[in-house]
C-alpha positions in Angstrom: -21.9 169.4 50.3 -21.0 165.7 49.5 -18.6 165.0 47.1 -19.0 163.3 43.9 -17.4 160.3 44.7 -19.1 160.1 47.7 -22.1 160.5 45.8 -21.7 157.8 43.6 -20.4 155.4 46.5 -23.8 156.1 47.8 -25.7 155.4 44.4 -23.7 151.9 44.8 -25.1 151.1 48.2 -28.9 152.4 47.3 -28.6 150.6 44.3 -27.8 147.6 46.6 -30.5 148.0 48.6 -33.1 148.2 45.8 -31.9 144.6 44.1 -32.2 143.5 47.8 -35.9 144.2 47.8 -36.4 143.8 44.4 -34.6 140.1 44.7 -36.9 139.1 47.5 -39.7 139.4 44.9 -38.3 136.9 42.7 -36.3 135.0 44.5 -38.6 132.7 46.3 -40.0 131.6 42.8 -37.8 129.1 42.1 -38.3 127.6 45.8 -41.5 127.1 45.7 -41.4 123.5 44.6 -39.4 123.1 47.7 -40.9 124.7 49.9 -44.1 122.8 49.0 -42.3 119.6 49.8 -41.0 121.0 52.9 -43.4 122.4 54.4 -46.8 121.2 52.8 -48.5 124.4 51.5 -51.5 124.4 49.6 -51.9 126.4 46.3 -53.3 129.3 47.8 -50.1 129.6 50.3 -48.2 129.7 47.5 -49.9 132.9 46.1 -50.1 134.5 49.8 -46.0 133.4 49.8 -45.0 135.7 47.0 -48.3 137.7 47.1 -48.4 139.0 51.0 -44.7 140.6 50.5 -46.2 142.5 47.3 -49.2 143.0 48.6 -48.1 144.5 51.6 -45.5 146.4 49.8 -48.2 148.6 48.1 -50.1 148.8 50.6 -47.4 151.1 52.5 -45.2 152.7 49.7 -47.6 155.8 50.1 -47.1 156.0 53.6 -43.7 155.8 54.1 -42.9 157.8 51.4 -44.7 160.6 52.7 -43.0 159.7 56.4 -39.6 160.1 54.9 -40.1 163.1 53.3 -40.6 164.4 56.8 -38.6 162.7 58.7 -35.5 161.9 56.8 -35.2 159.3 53.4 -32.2 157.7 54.6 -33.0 157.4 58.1 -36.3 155.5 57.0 -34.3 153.4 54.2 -31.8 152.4 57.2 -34.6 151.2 59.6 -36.6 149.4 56.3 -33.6 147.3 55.9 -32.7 146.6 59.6 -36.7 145.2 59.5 -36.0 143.6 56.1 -33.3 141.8 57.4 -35.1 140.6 60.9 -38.0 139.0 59.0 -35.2 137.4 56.7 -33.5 135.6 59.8 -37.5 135.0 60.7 -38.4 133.3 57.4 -35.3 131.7 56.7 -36.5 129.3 59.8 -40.1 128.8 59.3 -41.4 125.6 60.0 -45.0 125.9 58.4 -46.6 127.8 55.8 -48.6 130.2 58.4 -45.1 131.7 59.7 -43.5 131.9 56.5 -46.5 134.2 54.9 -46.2 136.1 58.3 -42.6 136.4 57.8 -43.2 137.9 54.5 -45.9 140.3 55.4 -43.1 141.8 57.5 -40.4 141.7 54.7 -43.1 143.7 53.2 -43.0 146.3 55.6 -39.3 147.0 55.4 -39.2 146.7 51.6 -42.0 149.5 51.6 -39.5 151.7 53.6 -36.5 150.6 51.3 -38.3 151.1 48.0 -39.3 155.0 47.8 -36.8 156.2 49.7 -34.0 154.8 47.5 -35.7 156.3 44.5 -36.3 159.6 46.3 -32.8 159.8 48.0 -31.3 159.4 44.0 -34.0 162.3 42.7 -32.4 164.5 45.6 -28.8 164.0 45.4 -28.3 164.4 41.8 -28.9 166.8 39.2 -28.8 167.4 35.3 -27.4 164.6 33.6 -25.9 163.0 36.6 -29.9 162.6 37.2 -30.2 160.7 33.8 -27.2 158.7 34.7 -28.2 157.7 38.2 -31.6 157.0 37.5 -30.7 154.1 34.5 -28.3 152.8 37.2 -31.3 152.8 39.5 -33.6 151.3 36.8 -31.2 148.8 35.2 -31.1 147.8 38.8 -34.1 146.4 38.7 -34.8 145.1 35.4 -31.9 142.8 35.8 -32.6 141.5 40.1 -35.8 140.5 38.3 -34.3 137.4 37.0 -30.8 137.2 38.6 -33.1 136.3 41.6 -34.3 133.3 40.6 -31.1 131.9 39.2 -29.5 133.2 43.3 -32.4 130.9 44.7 -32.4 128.1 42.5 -28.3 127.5 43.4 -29.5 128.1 47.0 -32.5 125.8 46.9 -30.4 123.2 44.9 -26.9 123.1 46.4 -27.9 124.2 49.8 -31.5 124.6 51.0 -34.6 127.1 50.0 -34.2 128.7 54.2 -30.7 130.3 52.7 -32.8 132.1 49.6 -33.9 134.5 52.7 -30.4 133.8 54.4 -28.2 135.5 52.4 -30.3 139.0 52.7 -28.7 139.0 56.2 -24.5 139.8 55.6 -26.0 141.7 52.3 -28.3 143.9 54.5 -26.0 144.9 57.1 -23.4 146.0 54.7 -26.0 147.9 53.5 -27.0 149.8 56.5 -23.2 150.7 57.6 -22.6 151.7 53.6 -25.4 154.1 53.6 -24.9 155.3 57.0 -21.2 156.1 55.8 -21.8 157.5 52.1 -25.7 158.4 51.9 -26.3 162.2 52.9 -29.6 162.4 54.8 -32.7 164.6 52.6 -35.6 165.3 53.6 -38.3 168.1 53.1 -37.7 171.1 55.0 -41.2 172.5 54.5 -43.4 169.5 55.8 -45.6 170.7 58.5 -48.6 169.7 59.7 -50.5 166.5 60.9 -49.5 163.4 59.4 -52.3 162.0 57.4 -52.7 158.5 59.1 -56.6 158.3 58.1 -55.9 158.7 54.2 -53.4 155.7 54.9 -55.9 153.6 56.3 -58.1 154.2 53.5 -55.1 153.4 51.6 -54.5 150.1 52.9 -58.0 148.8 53.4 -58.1 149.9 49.8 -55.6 147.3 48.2 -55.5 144.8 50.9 -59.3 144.2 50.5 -59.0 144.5 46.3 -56.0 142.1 46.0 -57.2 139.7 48.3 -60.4 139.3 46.7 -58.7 138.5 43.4 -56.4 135.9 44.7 -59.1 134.2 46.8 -62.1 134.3 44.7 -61.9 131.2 43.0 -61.4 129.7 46.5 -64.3 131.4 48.1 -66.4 132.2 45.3 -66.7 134.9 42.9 -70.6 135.3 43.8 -71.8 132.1 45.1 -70.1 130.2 47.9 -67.9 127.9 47.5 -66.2 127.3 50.9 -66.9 129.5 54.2 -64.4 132.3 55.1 -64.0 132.0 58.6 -61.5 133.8 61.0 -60.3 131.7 63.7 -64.5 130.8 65.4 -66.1 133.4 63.2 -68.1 132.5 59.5 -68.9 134.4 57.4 -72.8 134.8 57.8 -73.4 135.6 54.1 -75.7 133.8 51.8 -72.9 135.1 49.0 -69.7 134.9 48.7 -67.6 137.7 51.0 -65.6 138.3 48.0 -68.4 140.3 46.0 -68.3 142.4 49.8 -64.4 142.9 49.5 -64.7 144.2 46.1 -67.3 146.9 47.7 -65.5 147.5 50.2 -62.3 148.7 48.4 -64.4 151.0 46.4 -65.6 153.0 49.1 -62.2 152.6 50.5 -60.6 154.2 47.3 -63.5 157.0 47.0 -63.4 158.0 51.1 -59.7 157.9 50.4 -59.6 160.2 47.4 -62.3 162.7 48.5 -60.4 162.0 52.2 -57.6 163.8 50.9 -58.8 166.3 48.2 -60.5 167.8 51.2 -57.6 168.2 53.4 -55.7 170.1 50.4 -58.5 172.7 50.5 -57.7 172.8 53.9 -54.3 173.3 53.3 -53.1 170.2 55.2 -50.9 167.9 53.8 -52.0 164.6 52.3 -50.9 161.2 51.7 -50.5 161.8 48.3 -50.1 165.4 46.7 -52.9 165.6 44.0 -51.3 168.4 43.1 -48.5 166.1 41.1 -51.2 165.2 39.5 -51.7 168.2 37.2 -48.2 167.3 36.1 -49.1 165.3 32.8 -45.7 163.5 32.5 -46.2 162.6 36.0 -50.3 161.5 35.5 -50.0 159.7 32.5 -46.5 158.0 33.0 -48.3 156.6 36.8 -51.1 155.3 34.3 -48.8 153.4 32.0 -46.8 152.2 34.9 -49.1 150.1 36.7 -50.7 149.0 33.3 -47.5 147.3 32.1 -46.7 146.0 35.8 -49.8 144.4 35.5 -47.9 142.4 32.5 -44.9 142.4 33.7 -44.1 139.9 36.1 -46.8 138.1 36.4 -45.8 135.4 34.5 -42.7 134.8 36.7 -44.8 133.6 39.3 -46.2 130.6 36.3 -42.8 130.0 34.5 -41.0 128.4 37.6 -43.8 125.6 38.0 -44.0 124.6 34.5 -40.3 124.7 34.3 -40.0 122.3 37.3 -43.3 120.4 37.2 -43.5 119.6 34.1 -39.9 119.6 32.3 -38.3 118.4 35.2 -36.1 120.8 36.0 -34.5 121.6 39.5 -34.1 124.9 40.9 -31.1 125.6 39.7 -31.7 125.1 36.1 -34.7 126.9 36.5 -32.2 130.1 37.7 -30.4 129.2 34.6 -33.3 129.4 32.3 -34.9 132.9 34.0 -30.8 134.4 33.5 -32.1 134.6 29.9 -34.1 137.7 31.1 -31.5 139.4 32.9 -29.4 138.9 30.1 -31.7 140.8 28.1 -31.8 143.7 31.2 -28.1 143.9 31.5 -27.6 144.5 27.8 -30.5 146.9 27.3 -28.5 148.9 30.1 -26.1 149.6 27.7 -28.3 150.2 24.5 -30.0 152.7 26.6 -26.9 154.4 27.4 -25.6 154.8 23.6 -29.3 156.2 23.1 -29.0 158.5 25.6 -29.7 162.0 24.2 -30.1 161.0 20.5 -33.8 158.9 21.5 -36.5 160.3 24.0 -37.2 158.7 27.1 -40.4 158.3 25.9 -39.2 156.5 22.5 -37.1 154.1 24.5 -39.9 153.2 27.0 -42.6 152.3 24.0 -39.7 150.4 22.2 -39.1 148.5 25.5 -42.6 147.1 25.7 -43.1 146.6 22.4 -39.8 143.7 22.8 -41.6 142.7 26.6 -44.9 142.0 24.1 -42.7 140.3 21.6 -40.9 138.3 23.6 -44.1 137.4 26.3 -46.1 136.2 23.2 -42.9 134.2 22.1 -42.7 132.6 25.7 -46.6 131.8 25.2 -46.3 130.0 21.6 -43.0 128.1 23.0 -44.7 126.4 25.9 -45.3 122.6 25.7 -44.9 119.7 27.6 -42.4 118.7 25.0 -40.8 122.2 25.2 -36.8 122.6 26.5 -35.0 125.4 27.6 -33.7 125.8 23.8 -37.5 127.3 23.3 -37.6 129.4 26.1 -34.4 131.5 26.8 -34.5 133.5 23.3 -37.7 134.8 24.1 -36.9 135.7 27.5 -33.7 137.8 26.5 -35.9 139.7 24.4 -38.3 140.1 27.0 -35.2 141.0 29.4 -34.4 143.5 26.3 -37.8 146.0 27.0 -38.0 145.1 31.0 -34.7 147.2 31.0 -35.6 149.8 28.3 -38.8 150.5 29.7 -38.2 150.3 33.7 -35.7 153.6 34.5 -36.6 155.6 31.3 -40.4 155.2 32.1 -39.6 156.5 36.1 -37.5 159.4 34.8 -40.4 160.2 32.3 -42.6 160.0 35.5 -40.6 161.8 38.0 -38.7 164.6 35.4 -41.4 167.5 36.3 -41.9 167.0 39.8 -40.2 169.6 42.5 -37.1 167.9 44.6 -39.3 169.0 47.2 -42.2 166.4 46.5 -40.1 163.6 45.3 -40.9 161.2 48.4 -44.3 161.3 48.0 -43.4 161.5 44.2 -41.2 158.6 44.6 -44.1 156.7 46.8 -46.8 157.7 44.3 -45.3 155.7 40.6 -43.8 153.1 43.1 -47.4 152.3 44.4 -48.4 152.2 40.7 -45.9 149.9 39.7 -46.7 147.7 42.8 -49.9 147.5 42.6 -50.3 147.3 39.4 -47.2 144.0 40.1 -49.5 142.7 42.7 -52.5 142.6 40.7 -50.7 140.5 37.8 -49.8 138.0 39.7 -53.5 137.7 41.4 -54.7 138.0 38.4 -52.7 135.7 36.2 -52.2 132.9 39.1 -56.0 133.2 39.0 -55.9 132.2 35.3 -53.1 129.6 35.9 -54.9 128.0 38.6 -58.4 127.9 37.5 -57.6 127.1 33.7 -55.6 124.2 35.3 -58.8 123.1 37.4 -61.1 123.4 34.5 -58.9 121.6 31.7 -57.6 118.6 33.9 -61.2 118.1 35.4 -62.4 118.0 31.6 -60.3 115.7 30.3 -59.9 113.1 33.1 -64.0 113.0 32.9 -63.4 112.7 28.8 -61.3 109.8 29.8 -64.2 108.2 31.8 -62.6 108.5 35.1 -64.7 108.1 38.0 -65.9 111.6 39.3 -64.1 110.9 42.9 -61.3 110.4 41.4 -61.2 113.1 39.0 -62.0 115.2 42.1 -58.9 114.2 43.9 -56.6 114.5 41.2 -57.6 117.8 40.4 -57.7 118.9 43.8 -53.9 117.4 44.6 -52.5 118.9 41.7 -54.5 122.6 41.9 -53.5 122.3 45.6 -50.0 121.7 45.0 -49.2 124.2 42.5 -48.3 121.2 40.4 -46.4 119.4 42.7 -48.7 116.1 42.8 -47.4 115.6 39.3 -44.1 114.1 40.0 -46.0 111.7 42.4 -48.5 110.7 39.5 -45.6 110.7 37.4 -43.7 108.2 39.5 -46.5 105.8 39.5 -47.1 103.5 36.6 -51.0 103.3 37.3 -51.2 106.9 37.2 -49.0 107.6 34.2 -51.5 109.0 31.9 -53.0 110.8 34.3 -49.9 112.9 34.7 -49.6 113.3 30.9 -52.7 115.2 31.5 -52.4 117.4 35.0 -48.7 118.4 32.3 -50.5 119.0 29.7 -53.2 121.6 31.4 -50.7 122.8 33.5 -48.7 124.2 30.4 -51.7 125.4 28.9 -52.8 127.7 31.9 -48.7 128.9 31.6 -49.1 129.7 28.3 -53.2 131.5 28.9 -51.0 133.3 31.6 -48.6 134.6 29.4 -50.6 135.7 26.7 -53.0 137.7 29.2 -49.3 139.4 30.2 -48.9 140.1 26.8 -52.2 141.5 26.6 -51.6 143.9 29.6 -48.6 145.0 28.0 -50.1 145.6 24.3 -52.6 148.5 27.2 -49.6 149.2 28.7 -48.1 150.5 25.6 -51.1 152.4 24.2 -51.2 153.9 27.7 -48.0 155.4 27.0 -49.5 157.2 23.4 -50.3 159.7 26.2 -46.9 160.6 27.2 -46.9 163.5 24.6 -44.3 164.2 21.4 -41.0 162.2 21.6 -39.0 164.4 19.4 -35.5 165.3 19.8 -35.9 168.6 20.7 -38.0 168.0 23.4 -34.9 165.9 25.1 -32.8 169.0 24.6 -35.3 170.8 26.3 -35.7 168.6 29.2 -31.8 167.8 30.0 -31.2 172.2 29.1 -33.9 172.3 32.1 -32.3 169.6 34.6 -29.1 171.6 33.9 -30.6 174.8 35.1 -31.5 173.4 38.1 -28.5 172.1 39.5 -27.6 173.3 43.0 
């Protein structure tokens, strides 16, 4: 039996080990002004840069949740971050776009060990209203790595270099590993037997790797019609349309072979990848509904924010980190506010109050963006927005996860974290789509307004779309070209701002989503923590 201090030593060191993960998602923001200098990537690197480490991340949170359930959560949290802290060293000395994207498919890998297991370890190890505890710790966690990661790598990127933004995941990682291996007691589920279902995980993967990349590269190869040839090394794609109409196709059979896939083996009485069972568990149905809805609003606009903040107000890195603290700011206090309504306000309550504020304060972010604009606009609506990120974030998983057996709670654990991820991964495809091409349109509109020559409005537009913004401060530093970067400023705020209000639009689903997460009285909190307490062990 481990004690209780041990316990809660061990909550500290998974707790590390999620903002670890959770920092490597946000992190790299800030850098990628630099890392576009340094190493030349186009537009669409920079989405495969923060998009192949999410992307990947979903793609496996189902597997290796159901592999730790069987073969032990810690031991699988331990080797995530031994990989998580290779493709670190990896990354951290990439000298072209190509191995950095490569380096981050592999971050991917161990983050998608890290992620469930953390979550599934604290579901395990504590009970009643330690469980209620824990899991805000868990939670707040999270809401507040989401923006204390850019301000880390904007002091990195500015005082040191963008390669140290992966660096520092190395001595942070290992104290990790030997903190768990010293404080973490190993769980895992004693009844798992039976063949391991690798075919539902290919489904699985094909399944969101074909869906996400088609949103992130449509407007590159075509939605319908093509517009440039996909080609794999001396292969084309043969196709009088676009491939990307084919991926789309392709992850619907994927989903449908993967769902009938494994309905079938649970009439067999084999285990699946995921448990539909769970399923019939409305807490745990509806709150995996409402999860990926508002991930879809989330953060998504943390990929936009950076660029404008940087290409167009000037800022470096570092003040960048400074502006995005605002949010964590928000997280850190809501920490508290959820504590003090712990037991007098529903989970439930607090998670629709949360992203009510993250619709608030998105929409606020939205009006306040301008060429003109300073930090002074920004930063208030971003604490609010910090406010419901860490309201809604751990209340919303222990809504999800407060029914389901200790038994089940890896693939539990893997289940709303796949939601949540994908539903992350999809935002950012889908609101850099909107960035990008609202950017192509506008600036290719109003340079041809102008009476600019169409070659040249064609290689303005194509330097700044394929530069994520970074051909402004050349435009800007020419005299000839002045006005011209007036204008790549002005469309690129706009896209930020189309961006943000399609986050806020997300959310305002998000929250409706959540109308289906039954009554939120009182009583019914009583109920639930009378119920956690009679299953303590």
């Amino acid at each position: 039996m481990t004690s209780p201090r041990t316990r809660w030593f061990g909550l500290l060191f998974i707790s590390l080990a999620v903002s670890l993960i959770i920092v490597d998602s946000t992190i790299i923001n800030v850098s990628i002004p630099s890392i576009i200098e340094d190493l030349g990537i186009t537009s669409t690197q920079v989405q495969w840069v923060q998009e192949s480490y999410t992307l990947v991340f979903a793609a496996l949170l189902l597997v290796f949740g159901a592999l730790a359930d069987r073969f032990g959560r810690r031991r699988v949290m331990i080797l995530g971050m031994a990989i998580f802290v290779v493709s670190s060293v990896i990354a951290g000395f990439s000298q072209s776009g190509d191995i950095l994207i490569a380096a981050r498919v592999l971050q991917g890998f161990g983050g998608a060990m890290v992620l469930p297991t953390t979550l599934s370890l604290v579901n395990a190890t504590f009970q009643g209203k330690e469980r209620g505890i824990a899991f805000a710790i868990w939670g707040s966690t999270i809401g507040g790595m989401v923006a204390v990661g850019p301000l880390l790598g904007g002091w990195l990127t500015t005082d040191y270099s963008w390669r140290w933004a992966f660096g520092i995941n190395i001595p942070v990682g290992i104290i990790i590993i030997i903190g768990a291996l010293l404080t973490v007691k190993e769980s895992k589920e004693e009844s798992a037997t039976g063949s391991i279902d690798w075919m539902g995980a290919f489904y699985s993967v094909i399944a969101m790797s074909t869906l996400v990349f088609a949103l992130i590269e449509g407007r590159t190869y075509g939605w319908w019609e093509v517009n440039k040839p996909f080609t794999v090394g001396d292969w084309t794609w043969p196709g009088k349309i676009s491939i990307i109409p084919v991926l789309f196709l392709i992850f619907i059979l994927a989903s449908t072979l993967f769902i009938a896939h494994g309905a079938n083996r649970i009439r067999k009485g084999k285990s699946a990848l995921i448990s539909f069972n769970l399923f019939t568990i409305a807490s745990f149905r509806n709150g995996n509904i409402a999860a990926m809805v508002i991930s879809l609003g989330e953060f998504g606009i943390i990929l936009s924010l950076p660029l404008w903040l940087q290409f167009v107000i000037g800022y470096d890195a570092l003040q960048t980190g400074f502006v995005l603290l605002g949010l964590a700011g928000g997280a850190f206090v809501a920490s508290g506010l959820a504590g003090g309504l712990s037991g007098r306000v529903s989970p439930v309550t607090m998670v629709r109050m949360g992203i009510l504020l993250e619709i608030v304060g998105v929409t606020g972010v939205g009006f306040a963006i301008s060429p003109s604009a300073s930090w002074v606009n920004v930063v208030p609506w971003l604490f609010v927005y910090g406010l419901g990120v860490g309201l809604a974030t751990a209340q919303l998983t222990n809504v999800i996860l407060k029914d389901v057996p200790v038994q089940e709670s890896g693939q539990a654990s893997g289940t709303q974290s796949t939601s949540r991820q994908l539903g992350s991964a999809l935002g950012i495809a889908i609101l850099g789509t909107i960035l990008f091409t609202s950017v192509q349109i506008q600036l290719t509109n109003d340079l041809t307004s102008e009476g600019l020559p169409e070659a040249q409005v064609t290689q303005v537009v194509t330097a700044v779309v394929d530069s994520a913004g970074g051909a402004i401060v050349q435009l800007e530093a020419d005299p000839t070209t002045q006005p011209v970067a007036d204008n790549a400023k002005q469309a690129l705020s706009d896209g930020t701002r189309y961006g943000a209000f399609a986050a806020a639009g997300f959310l305002v689903l998000g929250f409706l989503a959540t109308l289906s997460l039954g009554s939120t009285r009182k009583v019914e909190v009583e109920q639930i923590k009378e119920s956690d307490e009679n299953h303590v062990i």
